[in-house]
C-alpha positions in Angstrom: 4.6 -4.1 -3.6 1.4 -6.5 -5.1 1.3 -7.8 -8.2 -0.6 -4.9 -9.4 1.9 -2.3 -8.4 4.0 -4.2 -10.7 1.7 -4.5 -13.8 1.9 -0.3 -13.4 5.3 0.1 -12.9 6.1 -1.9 -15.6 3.3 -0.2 -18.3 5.1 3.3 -17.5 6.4 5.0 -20.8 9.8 5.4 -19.6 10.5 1.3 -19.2 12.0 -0.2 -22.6 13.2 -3.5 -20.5 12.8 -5.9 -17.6 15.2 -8.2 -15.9 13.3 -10.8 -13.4 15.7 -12.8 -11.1 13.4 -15.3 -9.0 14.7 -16.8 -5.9 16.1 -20.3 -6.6 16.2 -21.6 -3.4 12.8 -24.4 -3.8 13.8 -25.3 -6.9 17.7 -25.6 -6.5 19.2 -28.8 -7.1 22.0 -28.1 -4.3 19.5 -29.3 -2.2 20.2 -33.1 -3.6 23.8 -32.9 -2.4 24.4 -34.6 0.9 26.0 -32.7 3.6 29.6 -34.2 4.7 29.6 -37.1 6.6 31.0 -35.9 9.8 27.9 -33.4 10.3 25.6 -36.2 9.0 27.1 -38.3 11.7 25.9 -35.5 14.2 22.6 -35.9 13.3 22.5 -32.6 11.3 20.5 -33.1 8.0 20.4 -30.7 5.2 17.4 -29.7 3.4 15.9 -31.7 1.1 14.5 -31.5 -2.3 11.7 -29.5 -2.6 10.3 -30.2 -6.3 11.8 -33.1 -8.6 11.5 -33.2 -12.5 8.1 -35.1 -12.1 7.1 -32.6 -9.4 7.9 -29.3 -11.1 4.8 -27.6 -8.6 6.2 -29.3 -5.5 6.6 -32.6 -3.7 3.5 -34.4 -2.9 5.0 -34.9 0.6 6.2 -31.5 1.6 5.4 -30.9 4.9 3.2 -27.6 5.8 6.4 -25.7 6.3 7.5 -26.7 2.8 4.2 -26.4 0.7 4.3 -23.1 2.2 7.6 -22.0 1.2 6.8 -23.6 -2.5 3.6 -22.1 -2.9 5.2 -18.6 -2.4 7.8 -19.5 -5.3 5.2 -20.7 -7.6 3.0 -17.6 -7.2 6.3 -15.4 -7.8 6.7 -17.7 -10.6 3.4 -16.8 -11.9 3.6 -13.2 -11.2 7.0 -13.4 -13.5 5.4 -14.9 -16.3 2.3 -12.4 -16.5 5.1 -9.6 -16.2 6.8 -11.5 -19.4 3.2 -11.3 -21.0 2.6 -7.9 -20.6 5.9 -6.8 -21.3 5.7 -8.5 -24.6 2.2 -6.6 -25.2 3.5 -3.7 -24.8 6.9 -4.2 -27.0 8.8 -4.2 -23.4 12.0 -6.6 -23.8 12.3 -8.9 -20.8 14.8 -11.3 -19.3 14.4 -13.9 -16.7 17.6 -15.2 -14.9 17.9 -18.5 -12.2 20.5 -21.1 -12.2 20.7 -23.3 -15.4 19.8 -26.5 -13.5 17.3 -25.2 -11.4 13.8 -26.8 -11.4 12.2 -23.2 -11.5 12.5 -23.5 -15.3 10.0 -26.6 -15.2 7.2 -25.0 -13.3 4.4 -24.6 -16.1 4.2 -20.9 -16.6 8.2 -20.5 -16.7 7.8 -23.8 -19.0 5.6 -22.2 -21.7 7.3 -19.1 -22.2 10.4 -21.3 -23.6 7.9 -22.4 -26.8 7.5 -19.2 -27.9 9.0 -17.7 -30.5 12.0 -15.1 -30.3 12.8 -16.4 -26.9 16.6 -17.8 -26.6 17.9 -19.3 -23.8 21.4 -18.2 -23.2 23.9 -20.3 -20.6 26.7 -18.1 -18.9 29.0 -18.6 -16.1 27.9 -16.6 -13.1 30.0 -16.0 -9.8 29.0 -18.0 -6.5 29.3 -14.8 -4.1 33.0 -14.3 -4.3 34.0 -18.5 -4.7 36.8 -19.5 -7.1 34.4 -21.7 -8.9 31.5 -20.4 -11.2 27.9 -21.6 -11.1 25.9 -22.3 -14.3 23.5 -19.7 -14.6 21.0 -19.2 -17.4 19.0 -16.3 -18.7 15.9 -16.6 -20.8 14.7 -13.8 -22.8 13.7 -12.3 -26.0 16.2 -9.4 -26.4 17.8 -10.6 -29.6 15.2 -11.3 -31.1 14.1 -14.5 -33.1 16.7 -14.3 -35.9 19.3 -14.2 -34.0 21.9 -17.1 -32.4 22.7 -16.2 -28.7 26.6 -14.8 -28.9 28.5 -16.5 -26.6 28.8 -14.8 -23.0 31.5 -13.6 -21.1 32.4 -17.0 -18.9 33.9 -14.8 -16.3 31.2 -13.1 -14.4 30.5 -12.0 -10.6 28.5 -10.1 -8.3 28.6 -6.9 -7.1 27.2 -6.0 -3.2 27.8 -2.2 -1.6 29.5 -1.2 -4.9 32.4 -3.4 -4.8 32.9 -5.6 -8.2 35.1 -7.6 -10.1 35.8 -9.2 -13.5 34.0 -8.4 -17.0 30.7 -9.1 -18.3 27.0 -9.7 -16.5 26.8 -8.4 -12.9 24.0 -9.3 -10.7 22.7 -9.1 -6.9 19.3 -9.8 -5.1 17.7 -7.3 -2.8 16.8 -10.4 -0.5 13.3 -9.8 -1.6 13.1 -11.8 -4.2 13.7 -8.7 -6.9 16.9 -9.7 -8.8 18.8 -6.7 -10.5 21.3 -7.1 -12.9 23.8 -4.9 -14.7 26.5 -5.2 -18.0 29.1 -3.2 -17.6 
């Protein structure tokens, strides 16, 4: 599907809201954690950062492999925010999800659309495919509404795969595509 096929799918009469889950994996900040010292003693390296808070586009020394990988992120990340524009022209409600920490939220178009008025951020506990411990996840959007203070969300959360599920509150799963879908229940 281009960018295009998107922009028509999402002007169809039938569509009264979007959810846009990017993939976090460029701009996670699990790639700052070192791997355990008996695999770094094998010589086995984990991946490194990708983008840093001063490099919100990408690091200035990414090797081809890695500006390549980044520069498909940051043109998803730009598709998402002219989906977010449109959707607002058209009266379209939209929400964008990613980890709370992720350095996603710094790339410029991402960046701007937290200025604008009506948009609320709102920070949740999300599950880490099936662990006992909860990542911070965070959605952005302007469902509520300008006037209104973010309730508090449902801290127990988790995903759903092949139609098993578990727990109360926001369920979410990616397609492996990059298209994020996510369901309350």
């Amino acid at each position: 599907m281009c960018s295009s096929d998107l922009y028509g799918l999402v002007s169809g009469p039938e569509v009264k809201h979007v959810h846009l889950a990017l993939p976090c994996g460029t701009g996670s900040r699990a790639r700052e954690i070192p791997l355990p010292e008996h695999l770094r003693e094998r010589g086995i390296e984990g991946p490194r950062p990708l983008r840093t808070d001063q490099e919100p586009m990408g690091r200035s020394d990414l090797a081809p492999w890695e500006q390549a990988r980044v520069s498909k992120a940051n043109e998803l990340a730009r598709v998402v925010a002219e989906v977010v524009k449109l959707c607002t022209r058209l009266g379209v409600t939209w929400c964008i999800e990613n980890p709370a920490n992720s350095r996603m939220w710094n790339i410029p178009w991402l960046a701007e659309l937290a200025t604008w008025t009506g948009v609320v951020d709102i920070d949740y506990g999300a599950c880490a495919l099936g662990e006992a411990v909860q990542k911070e996840a965070k959605a952005q959007d302007e469902l509520f509404g300008p006037s209104l203070v973010a309730p508090p969300m449902p801290r127990r959360a988790c995903s759903f795969v092949l139609g098993s599920r578990c727990g109360e509150g926001p369920h979410g799963f990616s397609d492996g595509r990059g298209v994020g879908v996510s369901v309350w229940v």
